[in-house]
N, C-alpha and C positions, 0 to 999 in steps of 0.2 A: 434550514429544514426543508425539505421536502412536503411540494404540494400535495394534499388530496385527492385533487381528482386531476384526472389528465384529458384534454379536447381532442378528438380524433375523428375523422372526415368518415361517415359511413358511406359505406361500398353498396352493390347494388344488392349484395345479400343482406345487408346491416339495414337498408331504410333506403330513404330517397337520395342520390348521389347531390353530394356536396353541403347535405345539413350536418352541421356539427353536434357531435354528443357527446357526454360529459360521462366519462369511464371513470370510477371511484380505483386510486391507487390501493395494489394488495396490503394489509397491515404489514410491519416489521415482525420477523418472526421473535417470539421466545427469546430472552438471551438467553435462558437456561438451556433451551431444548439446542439453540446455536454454539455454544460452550459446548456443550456433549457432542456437537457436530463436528465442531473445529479437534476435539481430543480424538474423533475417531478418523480425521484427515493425517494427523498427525501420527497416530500409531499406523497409518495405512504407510507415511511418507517412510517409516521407519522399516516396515516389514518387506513393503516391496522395494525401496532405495536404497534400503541401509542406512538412510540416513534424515536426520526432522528438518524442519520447514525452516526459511530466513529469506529473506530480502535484499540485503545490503551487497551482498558478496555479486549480485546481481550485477548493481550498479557500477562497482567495480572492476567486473568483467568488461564493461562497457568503456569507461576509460582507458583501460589498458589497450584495449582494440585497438580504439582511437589515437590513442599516444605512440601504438606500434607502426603506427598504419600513415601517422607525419615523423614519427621523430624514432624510427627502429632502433638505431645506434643507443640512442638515450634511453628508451625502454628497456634495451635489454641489460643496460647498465647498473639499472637500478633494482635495489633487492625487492622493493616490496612487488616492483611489475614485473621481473623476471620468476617468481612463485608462481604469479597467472597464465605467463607464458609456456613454462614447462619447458622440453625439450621441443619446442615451437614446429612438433608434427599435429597439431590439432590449433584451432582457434581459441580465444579467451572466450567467444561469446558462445561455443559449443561446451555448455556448462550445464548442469544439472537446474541450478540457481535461475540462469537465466529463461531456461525452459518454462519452469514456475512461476518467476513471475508475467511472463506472457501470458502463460492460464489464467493466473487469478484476473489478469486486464479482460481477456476474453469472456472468462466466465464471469465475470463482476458485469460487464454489458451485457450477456444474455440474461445475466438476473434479475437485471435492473430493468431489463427489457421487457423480458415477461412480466413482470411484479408493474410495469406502468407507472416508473418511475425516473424512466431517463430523459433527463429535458437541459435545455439550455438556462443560463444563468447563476449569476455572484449568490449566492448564501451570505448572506450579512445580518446586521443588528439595524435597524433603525439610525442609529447615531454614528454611523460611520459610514464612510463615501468609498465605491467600487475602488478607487487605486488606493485605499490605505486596506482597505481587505485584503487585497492582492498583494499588496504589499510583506503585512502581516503573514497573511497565508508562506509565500515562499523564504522571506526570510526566517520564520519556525521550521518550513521543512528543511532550509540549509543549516540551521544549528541543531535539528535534529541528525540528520546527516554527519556531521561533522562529530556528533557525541558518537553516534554508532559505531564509528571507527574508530574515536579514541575510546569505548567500549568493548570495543572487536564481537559485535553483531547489532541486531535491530531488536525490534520489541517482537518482532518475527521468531531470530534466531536465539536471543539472550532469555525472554522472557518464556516461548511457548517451547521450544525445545530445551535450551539450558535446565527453562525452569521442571519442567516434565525428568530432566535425568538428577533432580536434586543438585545441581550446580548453584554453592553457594554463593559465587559472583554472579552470577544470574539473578537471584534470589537479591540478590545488593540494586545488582540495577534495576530491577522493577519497583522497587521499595524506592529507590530515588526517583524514577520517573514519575512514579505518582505523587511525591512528593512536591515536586518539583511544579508539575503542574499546578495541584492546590496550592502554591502557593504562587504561582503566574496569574490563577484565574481571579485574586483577589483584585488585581491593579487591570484586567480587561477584562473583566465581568460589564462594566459599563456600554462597551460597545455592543453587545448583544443588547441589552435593555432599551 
């Protein structure tokens, strides 16, 4: 969780140069009001792109790059990289997808920035030590990862768009995500406490 207040060196307009003052972090907003925000990013994604919001296909523009860019012969071999490829007059990473998630990196740090909430350090529980956090942390975002593609989207593309077009496999995998959790967070509930 995220500190309260954030220390910040006031300038010669703020006070006496170099006494620190203690800036109270902006509240989180609303989920509700934030919910009704994220439906009307998503009717924007639709109206102006043609097309809803996702994450994952991102990621995978990014491999394919990668994998074109040591191993061409083999990339272009293969069905699922040669789809990212196209008729290889454009890049994998000049993607719509990829565009996007750059914004949300960018505008997630100015949000975060304005709101006096960007700071260094591990988010953990008391009973757990920085390399098993860390641990934990990346090895959930790699089985995360790994379900999204054997899902064919993220909780981006399956749950906020799928779910938004009445897509009943979409509708399936959110109902399992959250299941899934509640029933992860019975056995690491402990390491928060």
């Amino acid at each position: 969780m995220l500190a309260d207040t954030k220390t910040v060196t006031a300038g010669a307009a703020g006070g006496e140069s170099g006494e620190a003052m203690v800036r109270p972090a902006q509240p989180y907003w609303n989920p509700y009001v934030a919910g009704f925000g994220l439906g009307l990013v998503l009717l924007a994604s639709f109206v102006i792109m043609g097309r809803g919001l996702g994450a994952s296909g991102a990621f995978s523009s990014l491999v394919v790059a990668g994998s074109n860019a040591i191993a061409p012969e083999h990339t272009r071999a293969n069905q699922f990289y040669a789809e990212y490829l196209g008729d290889g007059s454009k890049s994998p990473l000049m993607d719509w997808l990829v565009f996007e998630v750059i914004g949300v990196l960018v505008g997630g740090l100015i949000s975060g920035t304005l709101a006096g909430r960007v700071r260094s350090g591990i988010d953990r529980g008391p009973a757990i030590s920085n390399r098993a956090r860390l641990f934990y942390a990346f090895g959930g975002g790699g089985i995360m990862g790994i379900g999204a593609k054997l899902a064919r989207g993220c909780t981006s593309g399956q749950a906020l768009t799928g779910g938004a077009l009445l897509n009943a496999g979409s509708w399936a995998f959110m109902m399992a995500v959250f299941a899934g959790a509640y029933a992860m967070a019975y056995f690491v509930r402990r390491q928060w406490q």
